[in-house]
C-alpha positions in Angstrom: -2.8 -13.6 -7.8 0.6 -13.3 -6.1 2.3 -10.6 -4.4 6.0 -9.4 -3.6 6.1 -6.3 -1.9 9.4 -4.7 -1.8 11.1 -1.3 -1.0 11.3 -0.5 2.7 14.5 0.3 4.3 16.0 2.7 6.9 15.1 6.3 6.1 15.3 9.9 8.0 12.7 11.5 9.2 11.8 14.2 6.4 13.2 11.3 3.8 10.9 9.5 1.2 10.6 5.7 0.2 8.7 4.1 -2.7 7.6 0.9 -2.3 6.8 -1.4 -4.7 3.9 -4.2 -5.2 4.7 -6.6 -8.0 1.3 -8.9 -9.2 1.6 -12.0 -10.8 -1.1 -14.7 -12.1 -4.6 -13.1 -13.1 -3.5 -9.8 -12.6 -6.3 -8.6 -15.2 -8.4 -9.7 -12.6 -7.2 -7.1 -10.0 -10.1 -4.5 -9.1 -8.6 -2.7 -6.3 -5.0 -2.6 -4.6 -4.6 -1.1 -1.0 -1.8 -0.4 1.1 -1.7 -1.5 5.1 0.9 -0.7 7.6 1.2 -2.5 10.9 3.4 -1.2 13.4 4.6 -3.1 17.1 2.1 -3.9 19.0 -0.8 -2.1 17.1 -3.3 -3.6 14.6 -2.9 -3.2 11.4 -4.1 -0.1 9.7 -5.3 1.2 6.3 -2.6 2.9 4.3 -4.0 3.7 0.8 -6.0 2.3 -2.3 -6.7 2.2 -5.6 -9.7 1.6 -7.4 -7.7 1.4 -11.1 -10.6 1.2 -13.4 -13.0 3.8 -11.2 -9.8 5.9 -11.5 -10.0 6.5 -7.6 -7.6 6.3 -4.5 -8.0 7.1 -0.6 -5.3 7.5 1.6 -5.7 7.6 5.6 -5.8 11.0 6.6 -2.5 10.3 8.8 -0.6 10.2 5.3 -2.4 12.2 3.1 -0.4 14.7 1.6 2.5 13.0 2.1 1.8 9.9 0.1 0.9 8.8 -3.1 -0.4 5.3 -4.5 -0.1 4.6 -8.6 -0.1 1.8 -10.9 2.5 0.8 -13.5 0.0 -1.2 -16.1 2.5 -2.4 -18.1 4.6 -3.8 -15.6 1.6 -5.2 -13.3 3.1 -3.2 -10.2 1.4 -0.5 -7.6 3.9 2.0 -6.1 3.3 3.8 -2.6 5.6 6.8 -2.9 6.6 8.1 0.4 7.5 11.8 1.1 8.2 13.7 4.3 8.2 10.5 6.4 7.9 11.1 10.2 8.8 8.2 12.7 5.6 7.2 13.3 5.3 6.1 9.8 7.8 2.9 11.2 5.9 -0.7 10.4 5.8 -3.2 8.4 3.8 -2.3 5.3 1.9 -5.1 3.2 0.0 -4.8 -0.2 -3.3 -6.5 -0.9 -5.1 -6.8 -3.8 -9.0 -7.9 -4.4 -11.5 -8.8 -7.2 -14.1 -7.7 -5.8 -15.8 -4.0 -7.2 -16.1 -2.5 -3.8 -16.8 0.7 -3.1 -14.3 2.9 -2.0 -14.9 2.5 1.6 -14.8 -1.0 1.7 -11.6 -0.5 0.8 -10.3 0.3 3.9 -10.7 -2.6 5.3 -8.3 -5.5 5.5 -10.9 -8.1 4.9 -12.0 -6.7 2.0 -8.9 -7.9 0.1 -8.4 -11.2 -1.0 -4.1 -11.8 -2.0 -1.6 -10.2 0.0 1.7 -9.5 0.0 4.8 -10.9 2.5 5.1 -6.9 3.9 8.1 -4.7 3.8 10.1 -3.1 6.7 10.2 0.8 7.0 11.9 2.3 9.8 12.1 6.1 10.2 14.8 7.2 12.7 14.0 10.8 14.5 
């Protein structure tokens, strides 16, 4: 499975972004896709998931509300749609997928995830 993430740029604060996560390869085999972030000099930190046949997604409580992970079958790709985002929402923001039927939970964890993408830059200016 590869990944190309895409869709970060230079936004407002109050402006929304949707990134993008094109798969390729065994894409059928995809169980779960999840979202990271990782901003300048932090770790990086659990975004959002999907659990596509479970029919389930998490978000970090930092973004809830404001964003929204989804799958476009047909064209193998996950979307993050960003609303209302505040400066501290500035990193750079990877997709991963795994394989593995994890629980939801697991899911927030990076090593969890076995394919990741090359990460995207979103800056939010105050």
């Amino acid at each position: 499975v590869q990944l190309q993430a895409s869709g970060g740029g230079l936004v407002q604060a109050g402006d929304s972004l949707r990134l993008s996560c094109a798969a390729s390869g065994r894409t059928f085999s995809i169980y779960a896709t999840g979202w990271f972030r990782q901003a300048p000099g932090k770790e990086r930190e659990f975004v959002a998931a999907g659990r596509w046949s479970a029919g389930s997604r998490s978000y970090a409580d930092s973004v809830k509300g404001r964003f929204t992970i989804s799958r476009d079958r047909v064209e193998n790709t996950v979307h993050l749609q960003m609303t209302n985002l505040k400066p501290e929402d500035t990193a750079v923001y990877y997709c991963a997928a795994t394989t593995s039927r994890l629980i939801i939970s697991s899911l927030f964890q990076s090593v969890a995830y076995e394919f990741w993408g090359q990460g995207t830059q979103v800056t939010v200016s105050s």
